[in-house]
C-alpha positions in Angstrom: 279.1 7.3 160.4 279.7 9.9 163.4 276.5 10.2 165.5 274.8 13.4 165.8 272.5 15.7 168.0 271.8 17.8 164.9 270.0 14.7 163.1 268.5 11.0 163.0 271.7 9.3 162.8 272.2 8.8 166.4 268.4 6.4 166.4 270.1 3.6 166.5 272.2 5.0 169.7 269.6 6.1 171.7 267.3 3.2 170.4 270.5 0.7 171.7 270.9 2.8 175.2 267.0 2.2 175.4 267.7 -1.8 175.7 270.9 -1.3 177.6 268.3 0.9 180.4 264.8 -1.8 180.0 267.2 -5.0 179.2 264.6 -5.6 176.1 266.7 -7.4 173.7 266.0 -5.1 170.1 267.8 -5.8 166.9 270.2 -3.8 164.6 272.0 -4.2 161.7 275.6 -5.2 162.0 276.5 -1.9 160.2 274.2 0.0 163.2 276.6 -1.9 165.8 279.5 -0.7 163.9 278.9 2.8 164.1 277.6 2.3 167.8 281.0 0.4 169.0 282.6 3.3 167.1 281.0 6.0 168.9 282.5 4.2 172.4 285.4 4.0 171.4 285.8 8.0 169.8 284.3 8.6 173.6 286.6 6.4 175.3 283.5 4.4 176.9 285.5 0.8 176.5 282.6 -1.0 178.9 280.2 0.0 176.6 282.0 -0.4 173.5 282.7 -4.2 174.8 278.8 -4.2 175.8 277.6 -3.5 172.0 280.4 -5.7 170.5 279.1 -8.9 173.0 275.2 -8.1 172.0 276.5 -7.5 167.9 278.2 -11.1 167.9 275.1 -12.5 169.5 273.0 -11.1 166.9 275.7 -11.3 163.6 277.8 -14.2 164.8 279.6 -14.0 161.4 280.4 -10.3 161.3 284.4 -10.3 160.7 284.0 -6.4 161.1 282.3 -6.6 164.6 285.1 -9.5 165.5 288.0 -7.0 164.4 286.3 -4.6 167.1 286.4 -7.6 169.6 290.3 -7.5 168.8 290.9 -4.1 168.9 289.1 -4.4 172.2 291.5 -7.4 173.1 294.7 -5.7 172.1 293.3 -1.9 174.3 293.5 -4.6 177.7 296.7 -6.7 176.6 295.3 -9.9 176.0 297.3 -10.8 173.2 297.0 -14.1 172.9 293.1 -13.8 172.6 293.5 -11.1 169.9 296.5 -13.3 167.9 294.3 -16.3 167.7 291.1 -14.7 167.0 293.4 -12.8 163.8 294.2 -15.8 162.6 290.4 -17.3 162.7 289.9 -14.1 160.8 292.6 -14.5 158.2 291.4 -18.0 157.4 288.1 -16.4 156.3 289.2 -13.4 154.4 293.0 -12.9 153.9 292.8 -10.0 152.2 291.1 -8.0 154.1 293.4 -4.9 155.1 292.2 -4.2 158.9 293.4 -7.7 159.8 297.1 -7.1 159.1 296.8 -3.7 160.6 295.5 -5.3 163.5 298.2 -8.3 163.5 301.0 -5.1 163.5 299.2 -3.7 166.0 299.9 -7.2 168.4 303.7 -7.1 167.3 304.2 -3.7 168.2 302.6 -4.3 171.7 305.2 -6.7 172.1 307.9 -4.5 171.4 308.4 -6.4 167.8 308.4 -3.3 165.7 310.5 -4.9 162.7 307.7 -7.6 162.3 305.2 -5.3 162.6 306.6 -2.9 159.6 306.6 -6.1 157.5 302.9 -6.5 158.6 302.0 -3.2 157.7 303.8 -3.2 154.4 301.7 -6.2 153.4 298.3 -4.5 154.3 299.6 -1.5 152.1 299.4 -4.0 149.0 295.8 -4.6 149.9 294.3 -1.5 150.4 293.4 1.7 148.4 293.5 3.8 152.1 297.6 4.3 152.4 297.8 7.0 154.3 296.9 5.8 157.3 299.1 2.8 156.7 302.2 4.9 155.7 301.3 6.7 159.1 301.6 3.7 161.3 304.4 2.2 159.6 306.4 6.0 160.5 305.5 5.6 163.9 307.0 1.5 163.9 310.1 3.0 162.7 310.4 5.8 165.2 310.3 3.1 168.0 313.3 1.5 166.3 315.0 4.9 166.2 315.1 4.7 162.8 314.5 8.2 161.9 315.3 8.6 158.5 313.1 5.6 157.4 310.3 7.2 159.7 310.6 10.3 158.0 310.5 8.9 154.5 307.1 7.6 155.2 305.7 10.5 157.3 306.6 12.3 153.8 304.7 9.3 152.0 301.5 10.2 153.6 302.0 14.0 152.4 302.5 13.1 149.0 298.7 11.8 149.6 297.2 14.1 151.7 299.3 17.8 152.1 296.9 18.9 154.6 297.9 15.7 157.2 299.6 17.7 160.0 300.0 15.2 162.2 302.7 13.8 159.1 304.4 17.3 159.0 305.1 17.2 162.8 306.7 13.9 162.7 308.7 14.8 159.7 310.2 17.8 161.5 310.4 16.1 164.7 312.5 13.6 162.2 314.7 16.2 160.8 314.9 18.0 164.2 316.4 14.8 166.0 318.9 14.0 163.4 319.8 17.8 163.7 319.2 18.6 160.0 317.8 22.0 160.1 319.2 23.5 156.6 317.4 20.0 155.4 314.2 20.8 157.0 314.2 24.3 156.0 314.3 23.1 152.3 311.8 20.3 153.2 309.3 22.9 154.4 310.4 25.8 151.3 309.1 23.0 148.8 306.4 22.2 150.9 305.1 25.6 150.9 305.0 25.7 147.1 302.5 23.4 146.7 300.8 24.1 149.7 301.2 28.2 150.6 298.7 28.8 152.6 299.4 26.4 154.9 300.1 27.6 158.6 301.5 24.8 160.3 304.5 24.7 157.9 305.1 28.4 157.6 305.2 28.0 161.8 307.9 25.2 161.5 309.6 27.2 159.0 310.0 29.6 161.7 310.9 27.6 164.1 314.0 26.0 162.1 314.8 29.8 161.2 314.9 31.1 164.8 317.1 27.8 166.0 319.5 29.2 163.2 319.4 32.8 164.8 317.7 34.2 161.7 315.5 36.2 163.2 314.7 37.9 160.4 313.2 35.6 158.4 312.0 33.6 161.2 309.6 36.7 161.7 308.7 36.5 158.1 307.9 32.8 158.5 305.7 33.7 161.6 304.1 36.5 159.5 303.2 34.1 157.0 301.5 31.9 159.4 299.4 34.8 161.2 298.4 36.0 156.9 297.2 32.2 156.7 295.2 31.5 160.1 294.9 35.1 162.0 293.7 33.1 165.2 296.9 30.9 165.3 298.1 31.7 168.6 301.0 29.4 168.2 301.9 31.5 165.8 301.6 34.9 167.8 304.0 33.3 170.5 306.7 32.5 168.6 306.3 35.7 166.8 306.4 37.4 170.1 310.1 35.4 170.9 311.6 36.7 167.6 311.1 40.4 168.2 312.6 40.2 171.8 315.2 38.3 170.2 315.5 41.6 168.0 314.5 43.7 171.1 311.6 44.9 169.4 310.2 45.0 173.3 307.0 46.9 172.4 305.9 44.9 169.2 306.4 41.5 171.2 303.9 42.8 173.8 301.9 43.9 171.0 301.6 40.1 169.4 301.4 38.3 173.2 298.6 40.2 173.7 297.0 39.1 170.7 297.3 35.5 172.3 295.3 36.8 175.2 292.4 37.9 173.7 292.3 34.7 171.1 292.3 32.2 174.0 292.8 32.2 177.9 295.7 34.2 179.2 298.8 31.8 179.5 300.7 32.3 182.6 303.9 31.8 179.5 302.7 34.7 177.3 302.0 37.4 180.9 305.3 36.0 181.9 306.8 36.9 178.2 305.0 40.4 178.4 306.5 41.4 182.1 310.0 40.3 181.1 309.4 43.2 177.9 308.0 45.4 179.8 310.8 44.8 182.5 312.9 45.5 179.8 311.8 49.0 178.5 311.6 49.8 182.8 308.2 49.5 182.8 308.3 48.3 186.1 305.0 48.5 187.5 303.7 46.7 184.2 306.3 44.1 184.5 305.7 43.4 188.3 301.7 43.5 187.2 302.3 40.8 184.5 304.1 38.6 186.4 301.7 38.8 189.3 298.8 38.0 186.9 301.5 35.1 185.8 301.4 33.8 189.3 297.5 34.0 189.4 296.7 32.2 186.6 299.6 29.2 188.4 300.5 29.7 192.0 303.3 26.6 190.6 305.1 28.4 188.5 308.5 28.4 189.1 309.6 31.2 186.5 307.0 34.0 188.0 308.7 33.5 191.6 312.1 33.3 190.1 311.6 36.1 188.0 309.8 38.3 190.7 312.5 37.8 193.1 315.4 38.7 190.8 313.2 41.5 189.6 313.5 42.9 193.1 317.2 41.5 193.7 317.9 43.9 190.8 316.3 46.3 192.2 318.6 45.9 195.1 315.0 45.1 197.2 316.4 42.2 199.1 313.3 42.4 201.9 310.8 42.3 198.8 313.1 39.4 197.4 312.9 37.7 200.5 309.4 37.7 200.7 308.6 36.7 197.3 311.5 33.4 197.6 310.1 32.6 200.9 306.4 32.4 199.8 307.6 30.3 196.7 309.8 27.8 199.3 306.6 27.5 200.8 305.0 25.9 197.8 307.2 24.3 196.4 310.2 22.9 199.1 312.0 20.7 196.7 313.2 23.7 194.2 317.0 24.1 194.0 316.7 27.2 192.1 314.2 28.4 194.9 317.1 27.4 197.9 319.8 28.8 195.6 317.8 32.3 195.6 317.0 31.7 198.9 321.0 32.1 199.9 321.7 34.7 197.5 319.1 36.8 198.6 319.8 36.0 202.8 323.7 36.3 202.2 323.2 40.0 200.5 321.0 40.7 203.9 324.0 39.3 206.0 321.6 36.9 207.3 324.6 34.8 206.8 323.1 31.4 208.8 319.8 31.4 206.6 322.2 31.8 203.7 324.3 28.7 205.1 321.6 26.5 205.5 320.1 27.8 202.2 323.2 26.6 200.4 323.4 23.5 202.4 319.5 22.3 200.9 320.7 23.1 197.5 323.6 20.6 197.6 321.1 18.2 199.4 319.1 18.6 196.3 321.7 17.8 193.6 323.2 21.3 192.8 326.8 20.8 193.0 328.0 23.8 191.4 331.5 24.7 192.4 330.2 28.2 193.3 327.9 26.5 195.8 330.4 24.8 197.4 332.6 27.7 197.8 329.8 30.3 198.8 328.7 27.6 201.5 331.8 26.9 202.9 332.8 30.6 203.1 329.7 31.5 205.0 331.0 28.7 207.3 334.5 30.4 208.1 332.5 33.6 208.3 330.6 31.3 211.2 333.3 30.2 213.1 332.8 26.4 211.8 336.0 25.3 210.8 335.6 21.5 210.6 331.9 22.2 209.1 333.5 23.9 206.0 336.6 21.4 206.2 333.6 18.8 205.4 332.0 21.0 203.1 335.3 21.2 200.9 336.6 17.8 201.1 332.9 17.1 199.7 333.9 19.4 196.7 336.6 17.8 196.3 335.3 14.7 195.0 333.4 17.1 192.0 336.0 18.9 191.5 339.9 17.2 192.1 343.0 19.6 191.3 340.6 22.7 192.1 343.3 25.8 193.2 340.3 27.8 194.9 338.9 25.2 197.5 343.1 23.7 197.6 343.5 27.2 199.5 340.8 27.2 201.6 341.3 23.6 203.1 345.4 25.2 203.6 343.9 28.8 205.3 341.2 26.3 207.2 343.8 23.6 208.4 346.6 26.0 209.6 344.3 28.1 211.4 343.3 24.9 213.5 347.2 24.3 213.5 347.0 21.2 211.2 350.4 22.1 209.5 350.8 19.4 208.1 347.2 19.3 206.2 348.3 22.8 205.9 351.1 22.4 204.1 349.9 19.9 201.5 346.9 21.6 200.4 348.7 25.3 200.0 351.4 22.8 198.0 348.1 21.6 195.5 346.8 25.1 195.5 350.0 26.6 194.4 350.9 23.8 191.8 347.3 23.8 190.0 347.0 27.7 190.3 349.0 30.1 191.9 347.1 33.3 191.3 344.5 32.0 193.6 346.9 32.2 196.5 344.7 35.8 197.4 342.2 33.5 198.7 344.7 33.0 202.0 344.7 36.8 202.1 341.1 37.4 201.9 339.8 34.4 204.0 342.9 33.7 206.3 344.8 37.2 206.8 346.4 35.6 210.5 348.0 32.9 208.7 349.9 34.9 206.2 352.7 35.7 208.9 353.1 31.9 209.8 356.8 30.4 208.9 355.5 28.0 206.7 353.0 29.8 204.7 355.6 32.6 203.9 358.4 30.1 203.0 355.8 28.3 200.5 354.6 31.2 199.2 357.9 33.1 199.0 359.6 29.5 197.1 356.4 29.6 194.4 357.4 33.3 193.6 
């Protein structure tokens, strides 16, 4: 029994938060202290849940209902042993009751023993008329084994039971979707639907599997369906919105994010979604508007700076880019896209030491792109730092061995600093693992061209 403000049921709360306040010891029924420790436990109040279980086994010492609370309670802080030896007391006294085993699998699957749980649970299922639920936590045993397909055949046991359980219908996608059976999950859901067509959660994974399959088409239809069943789904109005840029239906995606906005609180995703359409159609007043409202609604987000400042790098607004990548550094320091931006942006302005050290944070930060590496290290000829981008490609070396384009560069860096040696065996590399990357020496290195060596090398590959 749920307590309620609406009614009398929730007497016997107030009655026992009365005693709990005056410490005058009153008496319920052990069925009052059930619903009482249940209340707690819906609330998440575990000290007072314990509280009424301690005070219900003073008062109803034999109450095997009020015990399993105490070993639920046991199990919530870990203490297994406690909860394993009181199950045992209890299965001496009534071995057939169902919320014992249930309680038993529960111990086994704290201790990672999810095969001995499943055999628990299967033996609970003989003994009770309520299988759903059991079918449910014998799914979720199997997913922790990785055992998809037997977690999905019993996720689809508890819809047999109950077709509106939605939790089951999420696990038995998430099942399908993990073994990467889409066409199988799209005929899952089709069969579904006929005995249950009204139901919006399935016509909304329906269009998920569709759209993952590129058919937008009927993805839309499936969405359609979904909005025709619950017309405040705003799931539904989302993914809707995703299709029709996906069929660059720009205006009637804005139409169905905005729906979203007016059904719950903007999302920073769906005025993100509706800039990038109106960015689009060259709205761009509406666009930069949306994805400043983006920003409001989370100063974090990393895809309403990153957007705003390629919105302006398209724009060929490298101060406004600058601004916008710098205020986002600013929050958030650790970003590689942020740094990545950061150079692009400084390296277009010529700021070409901002751009180096920009470039040089987003290696320190794990991107190790090859076009990092090279964009870095030609910012550090440009510089006049030799042995800082002799450094910077022997480091890309180590990602990328037998790579033509940074073979040359070490060749142009070493027999500008005379190395000819170096020289020599890295324009040798260059020209064995690509030779129409020797421009690189003519672009980067123009004085060395003339050199003996180079010539001879270059004139022998020919």
């Amino acid at each position: 029994m749920e307590f309620s403000q609406d009614d009398n049921n929730n007497l016997p709360l107030t009655k026992f938060e009365s005693m709990l306040r005056t410490n005058h010891i009153l008496f319920f029924d052990s069925e009052e202290f059930e619903n009482i420790i249940h209340h707690y436990l819906n609330e998440g109040k575990v000290a007072l849940a314990k509280k009424a279980i301690k005070l219900g086994l003073e008062q109803h010492p034999s109450s095997i209902n009020l015990k399993l609370f105490k070993v639920e309670i046991n199990i919530f802080e870990d203490k297994l042993e406690e909860a394993d030896e009181l199950l045992t007391e209890l299965y001496n006294l009534d071995p057939n009751n169902e919320e014992i085993y249930i309680q038993k699998a529960n111990v086994f699957s704290k201790r990672d023993n999810h095969a001995q749980a499943i055999e628990v649970l299967k033996k609970a299922l003989e003994l009770t008329d309520d299988v759903v639920d059991i079918y449910s936590l014998i799914g979720m045993e199997y997913l922790f084994l990785d055992e998809y397909e037997e977690a999905k055949t019993y996720f689809m046991k508890c819809l047999e039971e109950d077709l509106e359980d939605y939790s089951a219908l999420y696990n038995v996608v998430y099942c399908f979707d993990f073994l990467n059976q889409i066409e199988e999950s799209i005929d899952y859901l089709n069969i579904f639907l006929d005995k249950n067509p009204y139901c919006e959660v399935a016509w909304h994974q329906l269009g998920k599997q569709y759209f993952e399959l590129k058919k937008y088409k009927k993805a839309l239809a499936a969405f359609d369906f979904a909005i025709i069943s619950d017309d405040t789904f705003v799931g539904a109005y989302l993914e809707r919105g995703k299709v029709l840029e996906k069929l660059k239906r720009f205006e009637d995606a804005i139409e169905s994010y905005a729906i979203t906005l007016k059904l719950d609180d903007p999302t920073p995703y769906a005025l993100m979604r509706i800039g990038s359409c109106h960015e689009k159609l060259k709205h761009d007043d509406l666009a930069l508007q949306y994805y400043e409202k983006a920003l409001h609604q989370d100063p974090s987000l990393d895809k309403g700076w990153i957007a705003l400042t390629r919105f302006f790098i398209r724009k060929r607004n490298y101060q406004k880019a600058l601004y916008y990548i710098n205020k986002a550094i600013n929050i958030d320091s650790e970003n590689v896209v942020y740094w990545k931006l950061y150079s692009q942006v400084n390296h277009r302005l010529n700021f070409y030491e901002e751009a180096e050290r920009g470039y040089k944070k987003t290696i320190e930060l794990g991107n190790y792109e090859l076009n990092t590496w090279l964009s870095r290290g030609d910012l550090l000829i440009k510089l006049g730092e030799p042995q800082a981008a002799i450094y910077n490609f022997e480091q890309a070396v180590d990602f990328y061995p037998e790579n033509a384009e940074i073979e040359y560069r070490l060749a142009g860096l070493y027999f500008s600093l005379n190395e000819v040696d170096k020289g020599t065996f890295h324009l040798k590399n260059g020209l064995k693992y690509n030779e129409d990357y020797s421009f690189i020496l003519d672009e980067l290195f123009p004085e060395i061209i003339q050199k003996k060596q180079v010539k001879n090398l270059l004139k022998t590959n020919q």
